[in-house]
C-alpha positions as CSV (number, residue, x, y, z in Angstrom):
1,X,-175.1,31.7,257.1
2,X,-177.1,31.2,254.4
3,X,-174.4,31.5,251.6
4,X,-172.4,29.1,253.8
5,X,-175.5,26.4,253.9
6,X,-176.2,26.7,250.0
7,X,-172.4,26.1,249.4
8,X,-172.8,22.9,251.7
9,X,-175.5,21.9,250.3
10,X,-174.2,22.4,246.3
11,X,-171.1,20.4,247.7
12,X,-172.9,17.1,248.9
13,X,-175.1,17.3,245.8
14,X,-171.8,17.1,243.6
15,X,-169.8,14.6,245.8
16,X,-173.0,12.1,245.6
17,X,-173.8,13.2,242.0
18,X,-173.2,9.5,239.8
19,X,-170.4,9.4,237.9
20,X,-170.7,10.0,233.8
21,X,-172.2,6.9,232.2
22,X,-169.4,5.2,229.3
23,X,-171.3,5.5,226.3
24,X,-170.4,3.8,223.0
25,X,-169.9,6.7,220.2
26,X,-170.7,5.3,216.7
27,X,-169.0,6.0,213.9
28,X,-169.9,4.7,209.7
29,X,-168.8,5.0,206.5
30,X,-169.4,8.2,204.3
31,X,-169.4,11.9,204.6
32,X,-166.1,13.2,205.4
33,X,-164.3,10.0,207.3
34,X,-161.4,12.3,208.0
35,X,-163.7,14.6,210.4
36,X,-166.2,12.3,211.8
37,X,-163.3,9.9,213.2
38,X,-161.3,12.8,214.6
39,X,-164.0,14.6,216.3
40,X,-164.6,11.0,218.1
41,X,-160.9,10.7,219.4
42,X,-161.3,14.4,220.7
43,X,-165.3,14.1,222.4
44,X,-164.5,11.0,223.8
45,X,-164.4,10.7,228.1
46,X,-162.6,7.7,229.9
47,X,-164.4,4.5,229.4
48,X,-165.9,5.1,226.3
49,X,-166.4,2.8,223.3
50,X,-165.5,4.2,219.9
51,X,-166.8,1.8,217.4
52,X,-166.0,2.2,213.6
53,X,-168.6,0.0,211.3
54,X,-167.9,-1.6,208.4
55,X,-167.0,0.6,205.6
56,X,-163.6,1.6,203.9
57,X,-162.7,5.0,205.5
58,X,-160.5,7.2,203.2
59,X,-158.1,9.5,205.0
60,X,-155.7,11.9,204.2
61,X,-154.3,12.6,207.7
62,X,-153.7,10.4,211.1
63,X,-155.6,10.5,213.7
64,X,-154.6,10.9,217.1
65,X,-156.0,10.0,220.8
66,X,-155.3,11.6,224.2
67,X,-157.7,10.2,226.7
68,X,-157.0,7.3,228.7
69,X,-159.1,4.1,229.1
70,X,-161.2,4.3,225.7
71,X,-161.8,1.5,223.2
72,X,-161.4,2.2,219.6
73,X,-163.3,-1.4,218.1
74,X,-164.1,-2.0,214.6
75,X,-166.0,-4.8,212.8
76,X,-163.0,-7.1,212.0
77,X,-159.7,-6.4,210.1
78,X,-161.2,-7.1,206.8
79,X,-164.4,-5.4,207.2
80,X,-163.6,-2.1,209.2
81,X,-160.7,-0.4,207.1
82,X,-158.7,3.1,207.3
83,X,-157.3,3.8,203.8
84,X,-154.7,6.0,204.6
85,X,-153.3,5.9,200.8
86,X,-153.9,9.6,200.0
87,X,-152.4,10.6,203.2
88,X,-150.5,13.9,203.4
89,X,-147.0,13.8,205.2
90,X,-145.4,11.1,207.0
91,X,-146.4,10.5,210.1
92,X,-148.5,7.6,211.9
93,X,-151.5,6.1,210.4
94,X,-153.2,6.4,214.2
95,X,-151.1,7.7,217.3
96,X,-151.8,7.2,221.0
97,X,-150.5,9.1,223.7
98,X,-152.6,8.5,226.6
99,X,-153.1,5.3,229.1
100,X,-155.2,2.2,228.7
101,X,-156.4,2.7,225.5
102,X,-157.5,-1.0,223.5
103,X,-157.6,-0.8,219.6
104,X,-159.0,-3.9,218.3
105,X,-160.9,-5.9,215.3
106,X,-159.4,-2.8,212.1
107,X,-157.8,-3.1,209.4
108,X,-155.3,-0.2,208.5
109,X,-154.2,0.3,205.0
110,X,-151.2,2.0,203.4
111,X,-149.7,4.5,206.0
112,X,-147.3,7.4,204.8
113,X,-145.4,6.2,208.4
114,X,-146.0,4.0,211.2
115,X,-149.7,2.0,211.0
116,X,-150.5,2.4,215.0
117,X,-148.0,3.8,217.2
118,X,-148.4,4.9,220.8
119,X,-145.8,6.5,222.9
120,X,-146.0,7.4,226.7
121,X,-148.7,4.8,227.1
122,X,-149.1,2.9,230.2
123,X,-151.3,0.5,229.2
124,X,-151.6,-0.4,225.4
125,X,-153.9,-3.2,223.8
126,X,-153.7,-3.9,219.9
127,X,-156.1,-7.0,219.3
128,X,-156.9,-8.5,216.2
129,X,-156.0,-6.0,214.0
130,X,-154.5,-5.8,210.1
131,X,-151.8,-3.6,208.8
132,X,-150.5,-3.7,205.7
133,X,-149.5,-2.0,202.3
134,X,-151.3,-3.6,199.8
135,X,-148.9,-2.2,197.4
136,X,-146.1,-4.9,198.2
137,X,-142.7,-4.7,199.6
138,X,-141.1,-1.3,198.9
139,X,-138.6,1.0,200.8
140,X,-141.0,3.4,200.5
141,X,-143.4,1.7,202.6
142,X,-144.0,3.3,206.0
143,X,-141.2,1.9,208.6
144,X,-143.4,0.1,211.4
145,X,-147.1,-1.7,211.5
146,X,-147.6,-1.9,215.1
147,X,-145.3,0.6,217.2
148,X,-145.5,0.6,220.8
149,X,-142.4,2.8,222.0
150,X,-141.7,4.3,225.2
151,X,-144.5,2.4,226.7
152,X,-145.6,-0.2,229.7
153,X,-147.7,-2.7,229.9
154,X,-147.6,-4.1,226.1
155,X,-150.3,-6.5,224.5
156,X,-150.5,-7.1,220.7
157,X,-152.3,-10.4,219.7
158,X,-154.1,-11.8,216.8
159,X,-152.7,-9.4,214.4
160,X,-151.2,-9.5,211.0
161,X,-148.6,-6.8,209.3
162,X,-147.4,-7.3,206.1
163,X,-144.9,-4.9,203.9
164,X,-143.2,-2.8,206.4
165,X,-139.8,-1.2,205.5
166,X,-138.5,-1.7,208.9
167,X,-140.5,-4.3,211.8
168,X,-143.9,-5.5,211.2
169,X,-144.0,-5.7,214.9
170,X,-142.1,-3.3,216.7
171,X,-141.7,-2.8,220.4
172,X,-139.1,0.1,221.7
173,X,-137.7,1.2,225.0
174,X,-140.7,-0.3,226.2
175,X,-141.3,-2.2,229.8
176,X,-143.7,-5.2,230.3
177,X,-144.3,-6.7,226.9
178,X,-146.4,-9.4,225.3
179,X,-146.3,-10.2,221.7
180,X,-148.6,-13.3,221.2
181,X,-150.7,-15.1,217.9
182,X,-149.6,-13.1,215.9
183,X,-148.4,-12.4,212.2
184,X,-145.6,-11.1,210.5
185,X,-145.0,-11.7,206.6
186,X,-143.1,-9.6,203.7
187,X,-141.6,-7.1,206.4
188,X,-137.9,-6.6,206.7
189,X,-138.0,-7.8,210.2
190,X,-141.1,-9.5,211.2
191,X,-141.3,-9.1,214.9
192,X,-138.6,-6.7,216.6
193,X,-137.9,-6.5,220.2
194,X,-135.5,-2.7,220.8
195,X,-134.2,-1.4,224.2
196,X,-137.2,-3.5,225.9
197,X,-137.2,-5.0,229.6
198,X,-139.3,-7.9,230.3
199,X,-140.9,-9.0,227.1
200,X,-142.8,-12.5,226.2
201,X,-142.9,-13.3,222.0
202,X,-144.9,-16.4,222.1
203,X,-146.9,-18.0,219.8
204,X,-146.6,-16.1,216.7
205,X,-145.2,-16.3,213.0
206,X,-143.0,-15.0,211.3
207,X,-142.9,-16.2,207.9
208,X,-141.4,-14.4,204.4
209,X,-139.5,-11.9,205.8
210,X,-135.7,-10.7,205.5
211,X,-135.7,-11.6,209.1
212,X,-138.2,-13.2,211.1
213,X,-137.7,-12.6,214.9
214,X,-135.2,-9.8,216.2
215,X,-134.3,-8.5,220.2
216,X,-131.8,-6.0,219.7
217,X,-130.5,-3.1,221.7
218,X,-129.2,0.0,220.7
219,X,-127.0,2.7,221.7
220,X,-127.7,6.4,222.2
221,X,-131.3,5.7,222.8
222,X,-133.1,7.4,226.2
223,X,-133.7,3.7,227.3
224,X,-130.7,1.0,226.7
225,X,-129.8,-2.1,228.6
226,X,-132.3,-4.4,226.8
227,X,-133.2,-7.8,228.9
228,X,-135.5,-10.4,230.1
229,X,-136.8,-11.0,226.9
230,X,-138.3,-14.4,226.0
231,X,-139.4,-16.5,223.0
232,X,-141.6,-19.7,222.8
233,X,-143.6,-21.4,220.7
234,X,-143.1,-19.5,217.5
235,X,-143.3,-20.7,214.2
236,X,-139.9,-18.8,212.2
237,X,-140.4,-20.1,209.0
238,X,-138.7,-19.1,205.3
239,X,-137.5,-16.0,206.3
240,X,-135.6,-15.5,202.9
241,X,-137.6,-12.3,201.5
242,X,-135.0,-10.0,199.9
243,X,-133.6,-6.6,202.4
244,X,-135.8,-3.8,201.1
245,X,-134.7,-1.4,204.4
246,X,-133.6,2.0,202.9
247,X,-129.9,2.5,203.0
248,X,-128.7,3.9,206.7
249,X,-131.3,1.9,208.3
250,X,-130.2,-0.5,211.0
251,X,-131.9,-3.5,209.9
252,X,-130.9,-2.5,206.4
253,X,-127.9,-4.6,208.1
254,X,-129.9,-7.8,208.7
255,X,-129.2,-10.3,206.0
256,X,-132.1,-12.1,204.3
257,X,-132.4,-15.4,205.4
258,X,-132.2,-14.7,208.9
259,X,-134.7,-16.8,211.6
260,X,-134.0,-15.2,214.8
261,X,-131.2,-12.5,215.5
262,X,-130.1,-11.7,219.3
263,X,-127.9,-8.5,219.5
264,X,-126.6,-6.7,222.5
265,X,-129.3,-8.0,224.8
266,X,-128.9,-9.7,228.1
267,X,-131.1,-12.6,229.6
268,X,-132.8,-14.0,226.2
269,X,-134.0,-17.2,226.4
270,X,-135.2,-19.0,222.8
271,X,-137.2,-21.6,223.7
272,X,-140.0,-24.3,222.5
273,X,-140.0,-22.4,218.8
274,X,-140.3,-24.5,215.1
275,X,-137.3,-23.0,213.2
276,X,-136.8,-24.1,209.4
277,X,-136.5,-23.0,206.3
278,X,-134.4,-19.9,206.8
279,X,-131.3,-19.7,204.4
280,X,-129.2,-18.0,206.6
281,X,-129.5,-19.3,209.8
282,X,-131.8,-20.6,212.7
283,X,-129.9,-18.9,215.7
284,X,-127.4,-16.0,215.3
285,X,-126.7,-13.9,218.1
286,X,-123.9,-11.1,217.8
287,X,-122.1,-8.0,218.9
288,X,-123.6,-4.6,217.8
289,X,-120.1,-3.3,215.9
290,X,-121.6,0.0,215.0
291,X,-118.9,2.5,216.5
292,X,-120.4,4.0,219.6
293,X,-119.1,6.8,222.1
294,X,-121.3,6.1,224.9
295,X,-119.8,4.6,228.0
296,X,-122.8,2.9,229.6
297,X,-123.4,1.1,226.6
298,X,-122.8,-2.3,226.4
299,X,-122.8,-3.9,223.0
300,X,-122.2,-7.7,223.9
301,X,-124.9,-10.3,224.2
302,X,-124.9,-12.0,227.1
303,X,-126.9,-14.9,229.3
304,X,-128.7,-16.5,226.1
305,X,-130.1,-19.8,226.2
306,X,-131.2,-21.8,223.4
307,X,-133.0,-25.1,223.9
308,X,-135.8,-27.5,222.8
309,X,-136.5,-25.7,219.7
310,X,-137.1,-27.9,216.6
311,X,-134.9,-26.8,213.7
312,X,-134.6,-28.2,210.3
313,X,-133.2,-26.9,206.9
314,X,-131.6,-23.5,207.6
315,X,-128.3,-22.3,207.2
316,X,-128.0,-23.7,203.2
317,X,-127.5,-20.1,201.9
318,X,-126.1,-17.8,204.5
319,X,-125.8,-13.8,203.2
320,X,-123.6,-12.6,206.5
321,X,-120.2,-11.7,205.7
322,X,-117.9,-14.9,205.5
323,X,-121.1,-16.6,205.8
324,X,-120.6,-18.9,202.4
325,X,-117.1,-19.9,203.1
326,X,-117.9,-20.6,206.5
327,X,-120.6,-23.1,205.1
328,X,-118.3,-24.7,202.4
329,X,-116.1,-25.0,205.1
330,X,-118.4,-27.0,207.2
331,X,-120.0,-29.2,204.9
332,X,-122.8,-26.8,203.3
333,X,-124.4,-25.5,206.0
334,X,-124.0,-23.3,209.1
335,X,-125.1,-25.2,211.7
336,X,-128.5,-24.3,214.0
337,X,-126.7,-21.6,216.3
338,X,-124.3,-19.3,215.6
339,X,-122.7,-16.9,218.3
340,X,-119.8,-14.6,217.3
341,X,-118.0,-15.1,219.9
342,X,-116.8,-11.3,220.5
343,X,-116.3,-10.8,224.6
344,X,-114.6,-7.5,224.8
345,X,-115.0,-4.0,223.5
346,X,-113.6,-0.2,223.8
347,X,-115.3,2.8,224.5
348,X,-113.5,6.0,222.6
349,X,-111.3,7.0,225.8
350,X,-112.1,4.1,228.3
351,X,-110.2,1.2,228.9
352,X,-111.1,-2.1,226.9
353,X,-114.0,-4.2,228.9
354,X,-114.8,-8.0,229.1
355,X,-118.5,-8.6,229.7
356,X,-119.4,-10.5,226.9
357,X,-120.4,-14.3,227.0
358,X,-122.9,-17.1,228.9
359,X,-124.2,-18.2,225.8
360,X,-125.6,-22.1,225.7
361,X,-127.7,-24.0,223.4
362,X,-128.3,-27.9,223.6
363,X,-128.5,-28.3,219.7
364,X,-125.6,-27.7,217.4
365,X,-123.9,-24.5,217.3
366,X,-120.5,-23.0,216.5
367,X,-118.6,-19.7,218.3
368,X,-116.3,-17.5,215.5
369,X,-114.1,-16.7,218.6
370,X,-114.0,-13.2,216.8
371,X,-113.1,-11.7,220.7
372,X,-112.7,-8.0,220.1
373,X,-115.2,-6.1,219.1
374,X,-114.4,-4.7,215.3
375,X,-112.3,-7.9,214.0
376,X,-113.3,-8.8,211.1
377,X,-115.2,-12.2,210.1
378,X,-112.4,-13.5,208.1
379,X,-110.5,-13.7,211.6
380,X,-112.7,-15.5,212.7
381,X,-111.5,-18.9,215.0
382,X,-114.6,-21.6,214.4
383,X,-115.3,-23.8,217.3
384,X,-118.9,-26.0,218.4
385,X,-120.4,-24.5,221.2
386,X,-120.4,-27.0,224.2
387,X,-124.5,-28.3,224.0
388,X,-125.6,-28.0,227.3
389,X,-130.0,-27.4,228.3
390,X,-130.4,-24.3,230.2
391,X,-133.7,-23.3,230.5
392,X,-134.7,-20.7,234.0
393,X,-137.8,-20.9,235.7
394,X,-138.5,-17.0,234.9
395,X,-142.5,-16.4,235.5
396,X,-144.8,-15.2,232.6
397,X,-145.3,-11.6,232.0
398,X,-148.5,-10.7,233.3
399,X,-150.6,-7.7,232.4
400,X,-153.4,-5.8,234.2
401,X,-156.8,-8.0,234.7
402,X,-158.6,-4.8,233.6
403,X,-156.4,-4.3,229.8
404,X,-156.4,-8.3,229.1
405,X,-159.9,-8.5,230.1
406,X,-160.8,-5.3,227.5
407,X,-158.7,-7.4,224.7
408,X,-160.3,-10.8,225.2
């Protein structure tokens, strides 16, 4: 009986115990960076507040975190700065695999890979920080700056990536997305929607890149069938940087010059966005033509709506395929939107299909009527695209109180 009462009693006292009290673990500059950082993203608990002073931090591996709902926060993206220049390998600058997890207010310099990437996370804030590679554009430059992928409940704002060899901005098989205030410069793409459901881009720029906003979707990925994306109220500016995407590399595909690309998604509304500048085009939204085998793929875009964005001076130059004579033959320029026009496609050992289409814009555009997937631009069949205004009544995506609350 009196085992049995001790046991009771040891069992209240831990059921009424207080939970552990978040604590703020500090970490600054000197001594061995690499260690002291680490150890941090290993002996944090849930709730806790790594912060990283001031101080340049020299590493020569990432560093990883697995425990949800901690903030890594430095002093500001100029003043708190991984140096990852000497790093070994090729992997990400930081990577997070756990839930609810904010980084904010770093700066992260010259990855061998990916600047911050999280996979698996549900619940993923990047606020206010800097990635870049101070070294200027190269191939060689690590592929992605910020890298959300297989993730849910998205936020990066008030960030800047310059010099990545594949998206500044990168978002992949990903659900619940917002992109916002943000900066892209001196990338191949600048921001890049992949294989995404339900993503807002809004009030960002993308400025000096090959291409400046792209929401593509991709076969032969675990997630496909990319949709409900939306942008408004960027700023897609001079996008006319050289392609510096190593050979093989999809967007080693995107010609420079290019404002916003549309591929292979469904329900993409462009909306509200200042579009100029760009050599190539404002507007181009196309087939992936990539041979595929996979029968629930669907390489077509359809459902994309174009309206009340301001555009002015693209299209003088474009570097697509046919894309000069197309110009000479229409006066000098492409016009604002461009849509291929392909409809139908064939699956290796499936009938041809017809899903393709439901593209509007209410400023001036032209379809190539190129209909079947694989024919070649010089068959291509100009015509304008009717102008009509189509714009839904879609709600915002909104994120969890606690995560935008934690990023403000």
């Amino acid at each position: 009986m009196r085992r049995l009462l001790t046991t009771i009693t040891l069992g209240l006292l831990a059921s009424t115990a207080p939970p552990a009290i978040a604590k703020t673990i500090h970490v600054g500059p000197g001594g061995n960076a690499q260690e002291k950082l680490q150890t941090a993203f290993i002996e944090a608990q849930p709730g806790d507040i790594i912060h990283i002073a001031a101080g340049r931090y020299a590493l020569a591996d990432g560093l990883s975190l697995d425990v949800d709902n901690v903030t890594v926060k430095g002093d500001g993206p100029g003043a708190t700065i991984l140096d990852f220049t000497a790093q070994k390998g090729s992997g990400e600058g930081v990577l997070v695999t756990s839930d609810a997890v904010v980084i904010r207010d770093l700066g992260v310099e010259n990855p061998a890979g990916n600047g911050i990437k999280s996979k698996g996370s549900d619940g993923i804030a990047l606020v206010n920080l800097r990635v870049e590679w101070t070294g200027g554009p190269k191939s060689t430059n690590g592929a992605y700056g910020l890298y959300p992928v297989s993730s849910k409940n998205v936020l990066i704002d008030r960030s800047l990536v310059k010099g990545a060899s594949d998206a500044g901005i990168y978002v992949g098989q990903s659900q619940n997305i917002i992109v916002r205030n943000s900066r892209a410069e001196m990338n191949v793409a600048g921001i890049e929607i992949e294989n995404s459901y339900d993503a807002d881009v809004v009030g960002n720029t993308a400025t000096n890149n090959a291409g400046g906003i792209l929401v593509f979707d991709l076969p032969d990925l675990p997630q496909q069938g990319g949709r409900n994306v939306r942008l408004r109220g960027n700023q897609v500016i001079a996008n006319n940087h050289p392609n510096f995407a190593a050979p093989g590399n999809i967007v080693a595909g995107v010609p420079s010059g290019t404002g916003v690309m549309v591929m292979a998604n469904s329900n993409v509304e462009v909306n509200d966005n200042d579009i100029s500048g760009n050599a190539g085009n404002g507007v181009m939204i196309v087939a992936y033509t990539q041979k595929f085998t996979d029968a629930a793929y669907n390489p077509l875009p359809r459902n994309v709506h174009v309206a009340g964005n301001r555009f002015s001076g693209n299209g003088s130059n474009p570097a697509f395929a046919g894309g000069k004579e197309l110009a000479a033959a229409l006066g000098g320029t492409v016009p604002p939107v461009m849509w291929d026009g392909i409809t139908r496609y064939v699956v290796p050992g499936v009938a041809e299909r017809a899903d393709g289409g439901n593209i509007s814009s209410d400023a001036p555009g032209i379809s190539l009527n190129l209909g079947l997937q694989g024919t070649p631009p010089t068959k291509a069949q100009p015509a304008p695209l009717p102008q009509q205004l189509v714009i839904s009544n879609r709600p915002a995506i909104t994120l969890p109180a606690e995560l935008e609350a934690r990023s403000r």
